[in-house]
N, C-alpha and C positions, 0 to 999 in steps of 0.2 A: 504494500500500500504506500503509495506515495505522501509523503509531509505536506501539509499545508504551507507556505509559505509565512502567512500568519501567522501560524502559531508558531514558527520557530525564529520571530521574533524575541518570544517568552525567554530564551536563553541568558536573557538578561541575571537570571537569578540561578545559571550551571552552578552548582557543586556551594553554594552559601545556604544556607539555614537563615532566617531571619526570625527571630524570635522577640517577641511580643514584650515587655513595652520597648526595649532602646539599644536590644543586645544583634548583633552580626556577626556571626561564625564561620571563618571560612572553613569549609569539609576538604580532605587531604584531596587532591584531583583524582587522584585513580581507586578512593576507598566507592565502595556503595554503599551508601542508606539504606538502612532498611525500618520502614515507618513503625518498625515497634519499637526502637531506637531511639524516636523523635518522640517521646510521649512528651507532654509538659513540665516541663520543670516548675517549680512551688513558686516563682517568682511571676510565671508565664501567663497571661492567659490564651495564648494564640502560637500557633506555629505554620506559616506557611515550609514549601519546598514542594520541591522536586525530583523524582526518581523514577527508576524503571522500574521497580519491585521486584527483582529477580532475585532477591534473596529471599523475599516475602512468599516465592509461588510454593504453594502445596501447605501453608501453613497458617491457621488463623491469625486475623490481626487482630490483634490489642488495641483498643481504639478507645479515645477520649470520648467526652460528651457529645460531642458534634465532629463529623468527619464528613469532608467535602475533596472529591476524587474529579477531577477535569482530564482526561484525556487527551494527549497533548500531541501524540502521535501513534502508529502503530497500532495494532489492537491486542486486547485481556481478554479470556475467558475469567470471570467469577463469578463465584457462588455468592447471594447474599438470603441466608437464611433457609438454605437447601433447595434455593432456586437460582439457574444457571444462567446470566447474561453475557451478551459481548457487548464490549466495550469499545467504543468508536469515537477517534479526532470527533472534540466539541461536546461526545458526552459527558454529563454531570453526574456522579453516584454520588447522592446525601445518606449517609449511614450516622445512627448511633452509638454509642456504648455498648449496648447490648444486640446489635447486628452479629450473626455470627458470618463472619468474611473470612470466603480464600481464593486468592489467584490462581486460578489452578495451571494457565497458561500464558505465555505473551508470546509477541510478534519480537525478532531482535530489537526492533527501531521503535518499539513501546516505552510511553514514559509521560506519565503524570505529574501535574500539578496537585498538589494538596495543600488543605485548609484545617488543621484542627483546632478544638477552641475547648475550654472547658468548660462548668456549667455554667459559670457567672455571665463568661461572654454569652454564650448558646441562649440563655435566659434573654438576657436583653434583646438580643436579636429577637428572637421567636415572641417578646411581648407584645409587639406591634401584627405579628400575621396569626392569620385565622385559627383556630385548633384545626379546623377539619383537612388544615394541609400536613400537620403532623402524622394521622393517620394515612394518609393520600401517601406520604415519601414511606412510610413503614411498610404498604403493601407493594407499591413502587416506587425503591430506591433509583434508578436510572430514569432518566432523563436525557431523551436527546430534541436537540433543537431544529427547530425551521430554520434553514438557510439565511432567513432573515433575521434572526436573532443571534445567529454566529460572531458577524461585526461587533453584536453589544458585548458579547460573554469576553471576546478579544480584548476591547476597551477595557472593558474590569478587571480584566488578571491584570494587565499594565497598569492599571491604576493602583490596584490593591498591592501591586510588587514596588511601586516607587511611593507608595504612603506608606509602606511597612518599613522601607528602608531610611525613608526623607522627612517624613512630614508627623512627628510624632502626633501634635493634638488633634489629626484626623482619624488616626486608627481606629477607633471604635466606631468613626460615622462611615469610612468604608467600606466595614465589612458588616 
């Protein structure tokens, strides 16, 4: 499958950790992440990045409050909650804590964007939208978009990758 052009724009944030509220870690270049790895540290309440999950395939993930998966290139097969998805450039998996998640497969050129938040943030978010979307992502986690929403989802990872790294007193109204 060929790369979107736009999304590997995203590269802006290869192999950095940006950690919520003011910390930037560069990751060794040739280590892989693996998002059970990345849980939140007690200071945290946010962790974006980046990875291909190829340590993660065949093995549950550990997941914070809120877990938010972009598909950035390449395709996953995963399970979430004993039902089997593929994962496609632009789609979104929204998982919880208690999602049981595993990558069973990826494509070499697979590799995700990630969002996880813990409850405080996940609360504030979720105060303002409906309950009945909470239920809606629990029976479907995945989420793919209309061509015409592709652009905006672009916009926001850019935006939500240079407010995490630049702009400290917007990070909570970004995401």
């Amino acid at each position: 499958m060929e790369r979107d052009e736009n999304l590997s724009r995203i590269g802006i944030f290869e192999n950095t950790l940006s950690i919520y509220p003011e910390l930037l870690l560069p990751l060794p270049a040739k280590t892989e992440t693996m998002v059970q790895d990345l849980m939140l540290p007690e200071c945290a309440k946010a962790v974006v990045g980046k990875s291909s999950l190829r340590m993660d395939k065949g093995f549950p993930l550990k997941l914070p409050y809120l877990s938010v998966f972009i598909c950035l290139g390449g395709q996953a097969s995963v399970q979430v909650n004993f039902e089997e998805y593929v994962f496609h450039p632009y789609d979104i998996l929204v998982l919880s804590e208690d999602s049981l998640t595993v990558f069973s497969t990826a494509s070499e050129d697979f590799h995700t964007f990630f969002f996880l938040a813990d409850k405080e943030l996940a609360s504030e978010i979720a105060y303002k939208l409906p309950n009945s979307l909470f239920s809606y992502l629990w029976k479907s986690p995945l989420c793919r978009l209309e061509e015409s929403e592709k652009p905006v989802l672009q916009a926001w990872m850019e935006l939500a990758l240079f407010t995490f790294n630049h702009c400290e007193a917007y990070k909570d109204t970004i995401m």
